[in-house]
ZATORKOL-156501 format. One line per 5 residues: number of its first residue (from 0); their letters; for each residue x negated, y, z of C-alpha. Coordinates in Angstrom, 1 decimal. Each point is the difference from the previous one (the first is absolute). Layout:
NUM) A) X Y Z; ...
END
This chain:
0) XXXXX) 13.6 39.6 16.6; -0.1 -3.7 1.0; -0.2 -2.2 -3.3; 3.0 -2.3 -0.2; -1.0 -4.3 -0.1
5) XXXXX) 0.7 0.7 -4.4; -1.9 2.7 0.0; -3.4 -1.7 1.7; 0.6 -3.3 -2.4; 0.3 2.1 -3.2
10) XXXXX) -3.4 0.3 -2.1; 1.2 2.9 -1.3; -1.0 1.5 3.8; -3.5 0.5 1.2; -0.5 -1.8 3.3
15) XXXXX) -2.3 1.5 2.8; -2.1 -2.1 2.0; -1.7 0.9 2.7; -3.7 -1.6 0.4; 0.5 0.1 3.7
20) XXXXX) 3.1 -1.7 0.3; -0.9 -2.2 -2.3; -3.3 -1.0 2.2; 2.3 -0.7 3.1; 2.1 -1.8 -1.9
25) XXXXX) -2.6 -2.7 -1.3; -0.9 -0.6 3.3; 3.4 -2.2 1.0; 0.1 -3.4 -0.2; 2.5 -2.6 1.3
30) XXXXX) -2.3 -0.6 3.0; -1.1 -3.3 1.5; -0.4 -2.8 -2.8; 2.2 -3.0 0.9; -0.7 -3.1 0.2
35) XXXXX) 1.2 -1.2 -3.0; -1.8 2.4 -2.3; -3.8 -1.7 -0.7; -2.9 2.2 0.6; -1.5 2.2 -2.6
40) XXXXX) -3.1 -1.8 0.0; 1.5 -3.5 -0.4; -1.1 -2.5 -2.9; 3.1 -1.8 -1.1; 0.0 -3.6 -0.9
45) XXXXX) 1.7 -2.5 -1.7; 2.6 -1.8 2.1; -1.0 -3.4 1.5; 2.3 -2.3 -1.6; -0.7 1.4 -3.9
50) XXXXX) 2.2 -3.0 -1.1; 3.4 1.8 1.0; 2.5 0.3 -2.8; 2.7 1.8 -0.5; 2.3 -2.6 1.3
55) XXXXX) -2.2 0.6 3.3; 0.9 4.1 -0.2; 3.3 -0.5 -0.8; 0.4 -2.2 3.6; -1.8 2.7 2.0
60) XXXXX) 2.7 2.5 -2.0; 2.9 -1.9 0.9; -0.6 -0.3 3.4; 2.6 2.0 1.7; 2.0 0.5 -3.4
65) XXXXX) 4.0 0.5 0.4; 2.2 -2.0 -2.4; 3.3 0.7 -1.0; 1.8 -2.8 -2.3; 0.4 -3.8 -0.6
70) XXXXX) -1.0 -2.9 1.6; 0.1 -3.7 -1.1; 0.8 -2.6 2.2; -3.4 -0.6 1.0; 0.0 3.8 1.3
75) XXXXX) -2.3 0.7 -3.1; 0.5 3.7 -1.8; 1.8 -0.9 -2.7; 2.5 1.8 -2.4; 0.1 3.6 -0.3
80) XXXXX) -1.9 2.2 2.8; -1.8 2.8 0.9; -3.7 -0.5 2.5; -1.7 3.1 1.0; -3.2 -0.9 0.4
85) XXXXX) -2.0 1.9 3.6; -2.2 2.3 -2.2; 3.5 1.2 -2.0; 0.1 -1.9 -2.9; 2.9 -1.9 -1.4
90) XXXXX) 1.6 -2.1 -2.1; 3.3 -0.6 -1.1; 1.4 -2.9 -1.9; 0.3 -3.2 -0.5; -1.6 -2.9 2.8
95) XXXXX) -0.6 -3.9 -0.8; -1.2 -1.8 3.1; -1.4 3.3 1.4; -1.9 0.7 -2.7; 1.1 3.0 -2.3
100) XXXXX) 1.0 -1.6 -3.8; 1.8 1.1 -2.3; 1.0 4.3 -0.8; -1.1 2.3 2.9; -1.1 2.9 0.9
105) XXXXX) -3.5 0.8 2.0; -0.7 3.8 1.5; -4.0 0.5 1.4; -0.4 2.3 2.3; -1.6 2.4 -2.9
110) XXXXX) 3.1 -0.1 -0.9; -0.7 -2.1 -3.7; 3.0 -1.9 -0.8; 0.5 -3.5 -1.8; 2.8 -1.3 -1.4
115) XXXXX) 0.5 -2.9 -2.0; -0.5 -4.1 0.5; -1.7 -2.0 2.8; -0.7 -3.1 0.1; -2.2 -2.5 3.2
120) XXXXX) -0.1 3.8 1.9; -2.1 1.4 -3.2; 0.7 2.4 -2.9; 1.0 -2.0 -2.5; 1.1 0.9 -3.5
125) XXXXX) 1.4 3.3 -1.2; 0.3 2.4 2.2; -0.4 4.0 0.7; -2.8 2.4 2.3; 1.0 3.3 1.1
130) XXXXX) -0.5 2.5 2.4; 3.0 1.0 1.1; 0.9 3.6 -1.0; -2.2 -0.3 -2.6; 0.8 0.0 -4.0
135) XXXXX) -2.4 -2.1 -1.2; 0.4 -4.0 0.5; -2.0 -3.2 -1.2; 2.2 -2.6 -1.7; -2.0 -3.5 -0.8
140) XXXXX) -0.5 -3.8 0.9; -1.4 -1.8 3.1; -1.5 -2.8 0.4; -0.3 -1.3 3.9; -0.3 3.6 1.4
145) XXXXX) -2.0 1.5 -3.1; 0.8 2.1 -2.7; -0.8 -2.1 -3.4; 1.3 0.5 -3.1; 1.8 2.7 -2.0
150) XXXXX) 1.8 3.1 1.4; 0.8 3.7 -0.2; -0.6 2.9 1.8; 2.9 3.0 0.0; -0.4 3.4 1.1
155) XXXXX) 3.4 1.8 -0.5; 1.0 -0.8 -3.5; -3.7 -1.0 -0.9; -0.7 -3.4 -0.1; -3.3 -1.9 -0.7
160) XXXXX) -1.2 -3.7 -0.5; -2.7 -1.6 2.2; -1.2 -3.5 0.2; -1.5 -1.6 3.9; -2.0 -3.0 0.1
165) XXXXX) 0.0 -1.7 3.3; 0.7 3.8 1.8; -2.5 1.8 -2.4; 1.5 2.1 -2.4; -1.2 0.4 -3.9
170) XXXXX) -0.2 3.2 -1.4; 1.7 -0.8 -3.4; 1.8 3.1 -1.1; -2.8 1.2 -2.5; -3.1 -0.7 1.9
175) XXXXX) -0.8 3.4 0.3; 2.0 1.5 2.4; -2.6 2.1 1.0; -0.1 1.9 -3.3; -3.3 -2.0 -0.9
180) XXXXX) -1.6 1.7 3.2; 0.7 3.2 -1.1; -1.5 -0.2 -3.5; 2.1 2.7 -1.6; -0.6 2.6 2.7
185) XXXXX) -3.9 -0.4 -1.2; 0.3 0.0 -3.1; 2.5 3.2 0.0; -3.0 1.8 2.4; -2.4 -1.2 -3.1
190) XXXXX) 2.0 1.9 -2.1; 0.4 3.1 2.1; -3.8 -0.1 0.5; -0.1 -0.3 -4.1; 2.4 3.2 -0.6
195) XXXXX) -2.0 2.3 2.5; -3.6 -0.9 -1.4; 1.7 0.3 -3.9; 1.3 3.2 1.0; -3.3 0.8 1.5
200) XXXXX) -2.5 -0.3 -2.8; 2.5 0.9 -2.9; 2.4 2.5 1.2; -1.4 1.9 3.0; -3.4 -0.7 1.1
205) XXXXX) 0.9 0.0 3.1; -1.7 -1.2 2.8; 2.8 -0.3 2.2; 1.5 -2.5 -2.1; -3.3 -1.8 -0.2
210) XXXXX) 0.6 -0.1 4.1; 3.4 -1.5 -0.8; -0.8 -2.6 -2.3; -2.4 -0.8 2.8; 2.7 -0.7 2.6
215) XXXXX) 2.0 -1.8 -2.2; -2.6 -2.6 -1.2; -1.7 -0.1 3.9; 3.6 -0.6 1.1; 0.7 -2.7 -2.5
220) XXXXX) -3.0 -1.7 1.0; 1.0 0.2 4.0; 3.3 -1.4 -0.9; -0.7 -3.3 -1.7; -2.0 -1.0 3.0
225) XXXXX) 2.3 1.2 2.3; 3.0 -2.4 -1.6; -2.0 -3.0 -1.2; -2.9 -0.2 2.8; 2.8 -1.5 2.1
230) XXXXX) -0.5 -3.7 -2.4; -3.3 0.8 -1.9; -1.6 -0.3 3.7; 1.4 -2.8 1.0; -0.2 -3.0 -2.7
235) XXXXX) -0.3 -3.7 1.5; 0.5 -2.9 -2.1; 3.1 -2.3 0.3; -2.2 -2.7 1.3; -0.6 2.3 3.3
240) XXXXX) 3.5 1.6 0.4; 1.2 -2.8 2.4; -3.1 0.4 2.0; 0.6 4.1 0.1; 3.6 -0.5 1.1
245) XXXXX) -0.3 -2.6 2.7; -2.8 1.6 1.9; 1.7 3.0 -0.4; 3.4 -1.8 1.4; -2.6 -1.0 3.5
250) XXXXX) -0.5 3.7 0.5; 1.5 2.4 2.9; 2.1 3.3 -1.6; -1.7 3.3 0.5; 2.7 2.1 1.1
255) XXXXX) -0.4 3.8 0.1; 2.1 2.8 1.4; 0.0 3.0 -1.8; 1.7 3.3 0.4; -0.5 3.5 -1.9
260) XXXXX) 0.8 3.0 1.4; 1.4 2.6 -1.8; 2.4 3.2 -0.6; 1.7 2.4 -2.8; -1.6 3.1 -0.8
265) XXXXX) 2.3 2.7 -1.6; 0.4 -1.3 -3.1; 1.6 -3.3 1.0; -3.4 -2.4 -1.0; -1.7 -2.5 2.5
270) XXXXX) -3.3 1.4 1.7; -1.4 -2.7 1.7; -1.7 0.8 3.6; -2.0 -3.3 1.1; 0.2 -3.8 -0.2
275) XXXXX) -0.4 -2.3 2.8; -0.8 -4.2 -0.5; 0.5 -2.6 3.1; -0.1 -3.6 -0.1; 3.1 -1.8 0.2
280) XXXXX) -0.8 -2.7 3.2; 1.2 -3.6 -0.6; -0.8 -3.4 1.7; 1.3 -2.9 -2.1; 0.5 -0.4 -3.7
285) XXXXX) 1.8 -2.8 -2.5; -1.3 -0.3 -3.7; 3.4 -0.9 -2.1; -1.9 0.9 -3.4; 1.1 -1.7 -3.1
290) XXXXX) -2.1 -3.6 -0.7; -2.6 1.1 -3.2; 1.8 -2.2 -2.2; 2.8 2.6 0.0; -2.0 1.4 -2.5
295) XXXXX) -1.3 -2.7 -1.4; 0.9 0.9 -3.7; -2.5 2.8 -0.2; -2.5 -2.9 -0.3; 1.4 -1.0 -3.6
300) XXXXX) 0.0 3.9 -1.4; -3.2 1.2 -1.5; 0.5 3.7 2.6; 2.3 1.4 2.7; 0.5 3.1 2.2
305) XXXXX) 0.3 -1.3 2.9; 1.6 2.6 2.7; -0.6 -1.2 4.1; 2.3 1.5 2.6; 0.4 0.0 3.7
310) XXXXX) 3.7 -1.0 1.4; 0.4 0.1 3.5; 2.6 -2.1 2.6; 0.4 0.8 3.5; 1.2 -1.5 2.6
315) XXXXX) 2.5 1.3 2.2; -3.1 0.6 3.2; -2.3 1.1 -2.6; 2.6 2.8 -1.2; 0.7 1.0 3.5
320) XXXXX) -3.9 0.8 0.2; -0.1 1.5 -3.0; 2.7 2.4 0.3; -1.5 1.2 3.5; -3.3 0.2 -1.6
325) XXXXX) 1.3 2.2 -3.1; 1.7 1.8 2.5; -2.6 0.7 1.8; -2.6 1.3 -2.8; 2.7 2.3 -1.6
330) XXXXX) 0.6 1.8 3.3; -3.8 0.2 1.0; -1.1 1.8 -3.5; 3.1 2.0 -0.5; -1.7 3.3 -0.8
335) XXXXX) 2.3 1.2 -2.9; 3.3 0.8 -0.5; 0.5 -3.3 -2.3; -1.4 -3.6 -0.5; -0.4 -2.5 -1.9
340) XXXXX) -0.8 -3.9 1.0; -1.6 -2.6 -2.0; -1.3 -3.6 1.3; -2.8 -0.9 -2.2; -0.3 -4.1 -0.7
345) XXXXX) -3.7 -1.0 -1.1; -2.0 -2.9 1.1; -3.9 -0.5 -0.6; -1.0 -0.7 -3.9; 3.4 0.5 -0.8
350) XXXXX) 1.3 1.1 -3.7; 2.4 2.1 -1.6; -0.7 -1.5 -3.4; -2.1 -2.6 -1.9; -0.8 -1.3 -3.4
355) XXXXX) 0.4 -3.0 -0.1; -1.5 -2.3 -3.0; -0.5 -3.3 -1.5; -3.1 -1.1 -1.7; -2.6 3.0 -0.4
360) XXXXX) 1.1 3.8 1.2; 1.5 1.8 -3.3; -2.2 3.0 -0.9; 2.5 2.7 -0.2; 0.9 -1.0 4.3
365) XXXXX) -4.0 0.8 0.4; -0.1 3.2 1.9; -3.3 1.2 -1.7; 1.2 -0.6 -3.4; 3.1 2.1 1.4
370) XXXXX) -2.1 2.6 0.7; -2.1 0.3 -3.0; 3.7 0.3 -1.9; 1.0 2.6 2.8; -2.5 2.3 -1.4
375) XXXXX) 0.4 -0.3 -4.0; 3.5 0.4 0.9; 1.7 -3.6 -0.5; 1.0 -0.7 3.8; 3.7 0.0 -1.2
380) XXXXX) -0.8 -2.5 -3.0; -1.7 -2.3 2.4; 3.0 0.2 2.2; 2.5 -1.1 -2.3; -1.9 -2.8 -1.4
385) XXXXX) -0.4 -0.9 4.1; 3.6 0.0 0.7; 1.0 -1.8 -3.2; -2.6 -2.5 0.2; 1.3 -0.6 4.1
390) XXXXX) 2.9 -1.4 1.8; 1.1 2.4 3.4; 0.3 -2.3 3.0; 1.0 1.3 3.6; -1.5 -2.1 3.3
395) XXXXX) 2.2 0.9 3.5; -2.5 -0.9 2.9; 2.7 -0.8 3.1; -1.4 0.8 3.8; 2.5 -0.5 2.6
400) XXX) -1.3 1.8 3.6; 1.0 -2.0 3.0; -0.9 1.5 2.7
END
């Protein structure tokens, strides 16, 4: 009986696939590359003119933009009105001498929202993020097109205070909202490990139990590396932060396809069949990466936990060649009945996390003194002393692909 379109989408069902269909299948592609898509083996650079602003991007966006509202009498946007922009965008609001000031609304093409005041063209004052369809929203400050100052976060009928300086937010809420890197979960594998080997040598003399006591300590061990090797590897002092960040701001985004191939078996669960990596081909890159002083205040703390990411911008071209190139990897290694697609962001030397100190590198950040408190059990106490003793800090690297 042929299986209805509910039926094949339910994990409840097991899907068949056939391995031969599934090898013809991975051999399509979206045939010749065009011209606008870079070849695989290209080396991207940065763009010639590295002194474009925004003001700059915003020109190249507004070229062939439609607007629909008020003019003064020197045939300046002016008044209320709506400009689409050519990649999709648009705002909504209030112009003064064609610039946008006052309340408006701005729509990317991501489809993040803002809404609040303007002022010279530039986010300025209070004003609120959101992707549209979304429930959660950011509500704070800006200060000539950057987040500064205090705001709040909501999430349905959750809401929760942040703090940006210059565009770089502040963890404040307890300074551990990563459950002191996962201190309690050690210390409550500790005590499992502790109740199989009492039970062990008083109660049953088993050796089983032994095993498990085993596990649990082994596993305790393997877990505070695994969630503090992220900053005990990395620690540079405050005096070499700016130098980290700016060379890291001169270098090209490594951008990696990835799919994984995969199906249902009869009892609904994921069985994964293979994974295939390409890279992502690009020409012509834009560093618009926070100045180091954004974070300038790390430098008067005695420790921080300093997280990096890797936001990415494209530009109307560049997402033309990227949706034919993503389209054209999926179909190539489509050997399951389902996939799933991740673009991996990296760049050479870069970092997840860091420690970053003043003065001399606290003892209790050292990794081999970590280590020698992993195995007498006290990874958890050095944790919390860590995470009390440090301020959580969050970097946003910004790479806009040209071309």
């Amino acid at each position: 009986m042929e299986k209805t379109p509910d039926q094949i989408t339910s994990p409840l069902i097991y899907e068949y696939h056939d391995p031969e269909k599934q090898q013809n299948a991975a051999g399509q592609n979206l045939g010749q590359r065009p011209d606008y898509v870079p070849n695989v083996d290209t080396i991207p650079k940065p763009l010639a003119v590295q002194m474009i602003t925004k003001a700059v991007l915003k020109m190249i966006n507004e070229a062939g933009s439609k607007y629909e509202g008020g003019h003064n009498a020197k045939g300046l946007r002016h008044g209320q009105g709506k400009c689409t922009y050519r990649d999709g965008s648009f705002y909504e609001g209030i112009w003064v001498e064609d610039k946008r000031e006052g309340q408006g609304k701005f729509k990317d093409i991501d489809g993040v929202q803002y809404e609040g005041s303007w002022l010279n063209d530039l986010r300025h004052g209070l004003g609120t993020t959101q992707l549209v369809g979304s429930t959660q929203s950011l509500t704070c400050p800006y200060y000539m097109d950057k987040k500064h100052g205090y705001g709040y976060r909501t999430n349905g009928k959750n809401k929760t205070e942040c703090i940006f300086y210059y565009d770089t937010e502040v963890v404040t809420e307890d300074q551990n909202p990563d459950y002191f890197l996962w201190a309690p979960a050690n210390l409550l594998m500790l005590i499992i490990a502790v109740f199989f080997a009492f039970m062990a040598e008083w109660c049953y003399e088993s050796g089983f139990l032994y095993i498990f006591a085993a596990i649990f300590y082994v596993g305790a061990i393997a877990e505070s590396f695994l969630n503090t090797e992220k900053y005990f590897k990395n620690q540079i002092s405050a005096a070499q932060i700016d130098s980290y960040i700016n060379s890291s701001r001169d270098k090209a985004p490594e951008l990696t396809m990835h799919v994984q191939n995969y199906h249902l078996n009869n009892k609904g669960k994921r069985v994964c069949s293979d994974e295939f990596s390409e890279k992502l081909a690009y020409s012509e890159y834009l560093d618009l990466s926070p100045l180091p002083e954004t974070i300038g205040y790390i430098k008067q703390v005695g420790m921080s936990r300093l997280d990096f990411n890797i936001d990415l911008e494209f530009s109307v071209p560049a997402t033309q060649s990227k949706e034919w190139q993503e389209q054209d990897f999926k179909l190539r290694n489509n050997k399951d009945t389902h996939q799933e697609y991740t673009l991996k962001k990296n760049f050479e030397n870069y970092k997840e996390g860091a420690v970053v100190y003043n003065g001399d590198a606290p003892l209790y950040a050292n990794r081999l003194v970590h280590f020698v408190f992993s195995i007498f059990t006290f990874s958890w106490l050095i944790r919390v002393i860590f995470v009390f003793r440090s301020q959580k800090v969050k970097y946003n690297f910004k790479k806009y692909i040209a071309k």
